[in-house]
N, C-alpha and C positions, 0 to 999 in steps of 0.2 A: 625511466620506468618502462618506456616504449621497448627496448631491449630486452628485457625479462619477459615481458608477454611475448613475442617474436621469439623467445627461444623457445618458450613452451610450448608457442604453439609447433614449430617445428619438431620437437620433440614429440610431441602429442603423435603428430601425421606420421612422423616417421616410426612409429611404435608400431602402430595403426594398419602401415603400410607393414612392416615386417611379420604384425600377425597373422595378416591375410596373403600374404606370401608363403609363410608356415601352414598355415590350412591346405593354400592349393597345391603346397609340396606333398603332405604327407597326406591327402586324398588321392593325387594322383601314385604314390607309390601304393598305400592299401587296395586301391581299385586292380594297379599291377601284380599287386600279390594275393588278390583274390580271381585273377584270371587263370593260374594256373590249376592244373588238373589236377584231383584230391587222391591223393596217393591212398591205396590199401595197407592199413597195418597190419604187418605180417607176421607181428607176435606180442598178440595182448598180454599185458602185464598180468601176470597171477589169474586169479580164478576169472575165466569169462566173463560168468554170471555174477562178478560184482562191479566189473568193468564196460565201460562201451566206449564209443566215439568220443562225445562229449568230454567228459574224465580224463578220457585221454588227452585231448586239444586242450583243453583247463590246463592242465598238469605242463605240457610242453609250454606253455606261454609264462604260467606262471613258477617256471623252475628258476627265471632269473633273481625271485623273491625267497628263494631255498638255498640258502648258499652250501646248505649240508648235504642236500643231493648231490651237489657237481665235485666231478673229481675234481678239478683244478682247487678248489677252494680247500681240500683237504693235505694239500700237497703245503709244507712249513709257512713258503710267504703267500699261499693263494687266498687266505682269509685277509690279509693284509689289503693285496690287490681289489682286493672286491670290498674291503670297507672303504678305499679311495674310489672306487667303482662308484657307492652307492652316496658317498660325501660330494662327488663331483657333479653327479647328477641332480643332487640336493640343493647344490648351489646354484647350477643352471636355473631351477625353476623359480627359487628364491629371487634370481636376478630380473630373470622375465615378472615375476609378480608385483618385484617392489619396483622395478620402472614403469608400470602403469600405474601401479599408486602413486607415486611419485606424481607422476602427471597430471592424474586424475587432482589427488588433492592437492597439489599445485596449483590447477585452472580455480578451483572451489576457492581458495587461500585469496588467489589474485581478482578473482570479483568481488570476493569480501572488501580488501582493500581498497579498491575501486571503488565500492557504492559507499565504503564509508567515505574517502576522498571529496567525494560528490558530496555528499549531506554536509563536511566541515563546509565547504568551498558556496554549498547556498547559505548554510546559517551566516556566513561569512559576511557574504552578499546582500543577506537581507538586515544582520547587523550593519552596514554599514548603511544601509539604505534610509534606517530609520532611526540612524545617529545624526 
């Protein structure tokens, strides 16, 4: 039993450790790409006055979730590519979420077992005490 806890816990740390490695990557890349100098747009979509900055920056960030905006996507196989786009993606996060559940309710699972272990092992002990 000593082996299952030892895997888990190594799993645990090594999650752990991967998360906080992904924070300090992709902190330090947004810190890098908020360092650059904010370009002037230099041709607002449609009417001005229903458009600004904001809207704009919105609109670019969130074109990835537009698949009917982007040329590529409208070209025969580029709705295909970007449903494999948006499946692969889906999986990634699915996999990072259920390896920490995993762990997480793994360690829960394996102290359950443990403290019940413990209670057979005294009732055990004190059965036999006052047999």
């Amino acid at each position: 039993m000593q082996e299952i806890s030892t895997a888990l816990h190594t799993a645990e740390v090594v999650h752990w450790i991967a998360l906080v490695v992904m924070a300090i990557v992709y902190t330090l890349r947004i810190r890098w790409l908020l360092s650059f100098k904010l370009a002037k747009d230099k041709s607002a979509p449609g009417n001005p006055g229903q458009s600004n900055k904001q809207r704009g920056a919105r609109y670019s960030l969130w074109n990835v979730a537009m698949p009917w905006s982007m040329e590529s996507t409208r070209k025969p196989k580029g709705f295909i590519f970007y449903m494999s786009f948006v499946i692969f993606h889906l999986g990634v996060v699915a996999g990072i979420a259920v390896a920490f559940v995993v762990v997480t309710i793994g360690a829960v699972v394996l102290v359950k077992v443990i403290k019940r272990r413990r209670r057979r092992a005294e009732d055990e002990s004190a059965a036999a005490g006052t047999g």
